[in-house]
C-alpha positions in Angstrom: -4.5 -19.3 -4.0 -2.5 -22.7 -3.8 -3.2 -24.7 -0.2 -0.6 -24.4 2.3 -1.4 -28.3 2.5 0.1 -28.6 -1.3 3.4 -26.3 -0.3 4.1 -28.4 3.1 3.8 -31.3 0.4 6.0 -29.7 -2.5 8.7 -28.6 0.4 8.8 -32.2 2.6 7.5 -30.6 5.5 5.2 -33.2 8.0 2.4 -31.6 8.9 -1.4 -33.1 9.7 -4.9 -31.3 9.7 -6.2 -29.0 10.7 -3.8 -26.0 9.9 -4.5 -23.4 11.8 -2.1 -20.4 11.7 -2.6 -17.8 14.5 -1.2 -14.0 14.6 0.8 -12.8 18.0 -2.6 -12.1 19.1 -4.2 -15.4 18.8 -6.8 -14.6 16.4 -6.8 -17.2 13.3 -5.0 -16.1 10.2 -5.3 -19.2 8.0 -7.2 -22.5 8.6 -7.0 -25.8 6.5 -9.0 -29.0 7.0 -8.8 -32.1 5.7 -11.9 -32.3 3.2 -9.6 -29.1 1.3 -11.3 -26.6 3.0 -9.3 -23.2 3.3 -9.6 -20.0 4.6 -7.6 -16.7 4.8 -7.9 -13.7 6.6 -6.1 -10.4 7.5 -6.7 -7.9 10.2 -5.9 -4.4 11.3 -4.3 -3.4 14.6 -7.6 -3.9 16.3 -8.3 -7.6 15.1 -11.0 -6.2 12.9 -11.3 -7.9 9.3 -10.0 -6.1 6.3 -10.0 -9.1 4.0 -11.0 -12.7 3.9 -10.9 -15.3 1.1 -11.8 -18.9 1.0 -11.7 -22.3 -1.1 -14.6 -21.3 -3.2 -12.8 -18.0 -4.6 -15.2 -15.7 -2.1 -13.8 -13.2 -1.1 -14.4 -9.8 1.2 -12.7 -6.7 2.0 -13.3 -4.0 4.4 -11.7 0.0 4.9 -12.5 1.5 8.0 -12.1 4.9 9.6 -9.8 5.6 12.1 -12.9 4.7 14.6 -13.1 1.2 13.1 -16.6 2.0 11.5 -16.6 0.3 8.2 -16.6 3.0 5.4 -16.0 0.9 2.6 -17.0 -2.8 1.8 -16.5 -5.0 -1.2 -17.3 -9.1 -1.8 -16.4 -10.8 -4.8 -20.1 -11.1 -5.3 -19.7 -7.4 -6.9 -21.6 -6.4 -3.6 -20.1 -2.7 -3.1 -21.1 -0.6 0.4 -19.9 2.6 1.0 -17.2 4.9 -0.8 -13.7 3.9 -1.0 -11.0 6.0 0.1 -9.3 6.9 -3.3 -12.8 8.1 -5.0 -12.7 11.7 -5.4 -15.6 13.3 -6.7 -15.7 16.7 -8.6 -18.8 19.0 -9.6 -19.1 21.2 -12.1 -17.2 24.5 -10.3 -14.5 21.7 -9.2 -13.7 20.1 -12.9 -13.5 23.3 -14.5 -10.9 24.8 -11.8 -9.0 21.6 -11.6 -9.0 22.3 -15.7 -7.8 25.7 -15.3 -4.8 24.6 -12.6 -3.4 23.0 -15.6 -3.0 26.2 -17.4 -0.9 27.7 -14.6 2.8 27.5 -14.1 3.4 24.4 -12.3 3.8 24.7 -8.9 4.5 22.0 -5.8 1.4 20.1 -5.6 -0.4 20.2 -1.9 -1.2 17.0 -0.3 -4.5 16.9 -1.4 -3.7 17.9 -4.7 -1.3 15.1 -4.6 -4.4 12.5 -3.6 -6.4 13.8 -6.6 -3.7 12.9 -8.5 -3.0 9.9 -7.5 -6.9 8.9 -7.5 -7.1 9.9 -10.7 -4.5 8.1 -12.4 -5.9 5.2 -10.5 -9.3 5.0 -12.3 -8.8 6.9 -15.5 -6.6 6.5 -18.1 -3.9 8.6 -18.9 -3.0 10.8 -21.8 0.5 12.3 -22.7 2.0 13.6 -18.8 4.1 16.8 -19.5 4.6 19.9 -17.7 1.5 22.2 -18.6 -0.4 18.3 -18.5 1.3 16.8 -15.0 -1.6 14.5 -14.5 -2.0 13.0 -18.1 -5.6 14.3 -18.8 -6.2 13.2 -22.6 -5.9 16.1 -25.2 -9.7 14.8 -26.1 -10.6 15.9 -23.0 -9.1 19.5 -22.3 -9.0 20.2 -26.1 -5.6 21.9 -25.3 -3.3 19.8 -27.4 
């Protein structure tokens, strides 16, 4: 991420150190000293965190529930807690239904079908999308094409 120092700079704004931007709320968005340290963060309604980077490319990021708990934390350490929301996982019973659904006349997708979908094109990739295939499974993997 480029410093706001350097864009003050480029644009001929004045500005002296330490930059400290603040949300309506007074909690500390982005901060900038003068020995080119930088820091970034963003927060939900609450104040909470929900990401944070800084000068040495570290960075975090949180999901939480709608009690604030913290379901879902990565760093870019490759520290992982938690399950994100868009991981959906299927047994057995599950995988070979969804399977079958794709036989079937196509009909409107529910909202959780429409999730699965979504999740799914998200962290696999996609095959040839067509009617009896709406989702784009690969032929290698349903053997139907």
């Amino acid at each position: 991420m480029k410093k706001l120092s350097e864009t003050y700079k480029e644009l001929g704004i004045a500005f002296s150190f330490p930059i400290e931007i603040k949300d309506a709320n007074g909690r500390v968005t982005y901060y900038e000293d003068s020995d080119d340290h930088w820091e970034r963060f963003e927060r939900d309604a609450e104040g909470r965190p929900t990401y944070s980077e800084n000068i040495d490319e570290f960075w975090q990021k949180w999901v939480r529930n709608a009690d604030g708990d913290v379901d879902y934390y990565e760093d870019s350490t490759g520290v992982k807690k938690g399950t994100p929301k868009a991981a959906i996982i299927l047994d057995e019973e599950e995988s070979i239904r969804f399977a079958e659904m794709l036989e079937e006349e196509p009909s409107q997708p529910t909202p959780e079908m429409q999730r699965a979908i979504q999740a799914y094109r998200d962290f696999i990739p996609s095959g040839n999308i067509s009617p009896k295939n709406p989702i784009g499974i690969p032929s290698s993997i349903t053997n139907n094409q």
